[in-house]
N, C-alpha and C positions, 0 to 999 in steps of 0.2 A: 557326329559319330555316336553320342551318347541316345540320340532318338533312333539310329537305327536302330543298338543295340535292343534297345524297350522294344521299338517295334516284334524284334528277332523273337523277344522271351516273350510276348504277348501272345504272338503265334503258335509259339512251344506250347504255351501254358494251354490254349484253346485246341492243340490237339490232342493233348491229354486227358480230357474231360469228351465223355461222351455225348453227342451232339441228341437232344431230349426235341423230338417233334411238339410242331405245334399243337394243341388238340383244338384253340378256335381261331374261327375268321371273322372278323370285322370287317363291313365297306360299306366307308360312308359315301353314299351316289346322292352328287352335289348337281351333276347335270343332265339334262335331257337328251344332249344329244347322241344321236345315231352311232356314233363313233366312240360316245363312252360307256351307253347303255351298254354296248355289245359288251366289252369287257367288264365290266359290274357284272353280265347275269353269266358270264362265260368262267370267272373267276368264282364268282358266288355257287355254281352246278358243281364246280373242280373240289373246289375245297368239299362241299358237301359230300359227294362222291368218295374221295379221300377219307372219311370218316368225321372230319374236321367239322363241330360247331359253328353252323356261320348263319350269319345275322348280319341283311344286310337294313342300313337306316338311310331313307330319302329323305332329302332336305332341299326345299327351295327348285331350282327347276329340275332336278332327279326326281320331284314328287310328281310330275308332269307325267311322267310315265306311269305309272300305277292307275292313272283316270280311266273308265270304261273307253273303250276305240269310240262305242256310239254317241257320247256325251263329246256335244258341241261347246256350250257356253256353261262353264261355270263361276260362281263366285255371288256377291249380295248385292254388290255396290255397280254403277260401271266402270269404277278403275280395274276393279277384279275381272268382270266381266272383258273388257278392253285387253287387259294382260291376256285370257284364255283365246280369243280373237285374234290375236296377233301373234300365240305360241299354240296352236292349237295342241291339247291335252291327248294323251293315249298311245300307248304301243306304235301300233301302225300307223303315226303322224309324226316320227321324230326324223328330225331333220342332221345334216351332216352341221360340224362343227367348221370344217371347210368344204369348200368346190360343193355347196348346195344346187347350188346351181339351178333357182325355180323349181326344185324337187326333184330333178333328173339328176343330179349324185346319190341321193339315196335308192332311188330305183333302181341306177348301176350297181352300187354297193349289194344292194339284194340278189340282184340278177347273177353276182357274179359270187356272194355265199351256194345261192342254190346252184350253181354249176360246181361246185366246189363240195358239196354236201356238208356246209356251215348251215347247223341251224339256224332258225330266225331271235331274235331278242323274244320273240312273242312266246316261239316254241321251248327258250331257254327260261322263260319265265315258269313255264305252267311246269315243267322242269325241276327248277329249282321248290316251287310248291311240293311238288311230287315226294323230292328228296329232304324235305323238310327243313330247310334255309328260313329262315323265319325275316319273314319283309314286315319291316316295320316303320309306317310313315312318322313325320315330322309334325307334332300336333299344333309348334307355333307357326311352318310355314301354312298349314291347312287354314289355319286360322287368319293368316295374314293373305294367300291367296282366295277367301273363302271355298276353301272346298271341304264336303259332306261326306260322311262315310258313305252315302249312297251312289257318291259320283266317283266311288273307287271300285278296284276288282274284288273279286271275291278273295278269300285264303290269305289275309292280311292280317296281322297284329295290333295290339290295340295301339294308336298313336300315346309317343311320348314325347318327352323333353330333352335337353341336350342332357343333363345330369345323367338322366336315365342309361343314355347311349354310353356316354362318356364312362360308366360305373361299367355296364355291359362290355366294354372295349378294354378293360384293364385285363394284363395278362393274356393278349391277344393280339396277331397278327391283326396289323389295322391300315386298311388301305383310305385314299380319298382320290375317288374316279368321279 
């Protein structure tokens, strides 16, 4: 009885206080694939659009998408190299998190944004640039998958650290897609 009641006056209290918009957005894009990219740049457009601050940070295979489409192999070593080979890097090479299906779930997926008038991740990319979303890679996974700022897009940020991100993220709507 005594936690409803808390509950009741928590509520009270919360609608008496004027509800104060967010002004930024944080998301951190942890993965590659096709089915999270989409919401990463579709969330990260929204909020920018909105007015909202947003900054989104790649990390680990999220940075996979940021690679030029035409760059094939990157990295120093061949373990890096082997990793890029087996995930191939860029936009237009990201694969479904399920029903891949040798690449024919993502080209469904597309096929059936463009009948849909869903933009592409690519076109919500240059998008999000556009509206000034600040993308900003992960300089310990560039490092750990050797990748160069050359084998990135263009309208990027300088690569930093998790502190960095983490300090950026405070007082801020913060997602992880």
């Amino acid at each position: 009885m005594a936690v409803q009641e808390e509950v009741k006056e928590a509520l009270a209290a919360e609608e008496e206080h004027e509800h104060a918009p967010h002004k930024k957005l944080v998301i951190i894009a942890w993965s590659g694939d096709l089915d999270k990219v989409w919401p990463q740049m579709i969330l990260a457009t929204t909020g920018a659009a909105m007015g909202m601050e947003t900054t989104v940070f790649f990390t680990f295979w999220g940075l996979f998408s940021l690679v030029k489409d035409d760059t094939r192999i990157t990295g120093d070593n061949w373990m890096q190299k082997m990793v890029a080979m087996m995930d191939r890097p860029g936009m237009e090479h990201l694969k479904l998190g399920k029903m891949n299906f040798a690449g024919a779930g993502p080209a469904m997926m597309k096929h059936l944004a463009k009948g849909h008038d869903v933009a592409s991740p690519g076109e919500l990319l240059e998008m999000a640039v556009d509206l000034g979303v600040k993308l900003v890679p992960c300089q310990m996974t560039m490092d750990l998958l050797g990748l160069k700022r050359e084998d990135m897009i263009d309208g990027l940020g300088d690569p930093v650290g998790a502190t960095t991100m983490l300090l950026e993220a405070q007082n801020a709507i913060t997602l992880f897609i």
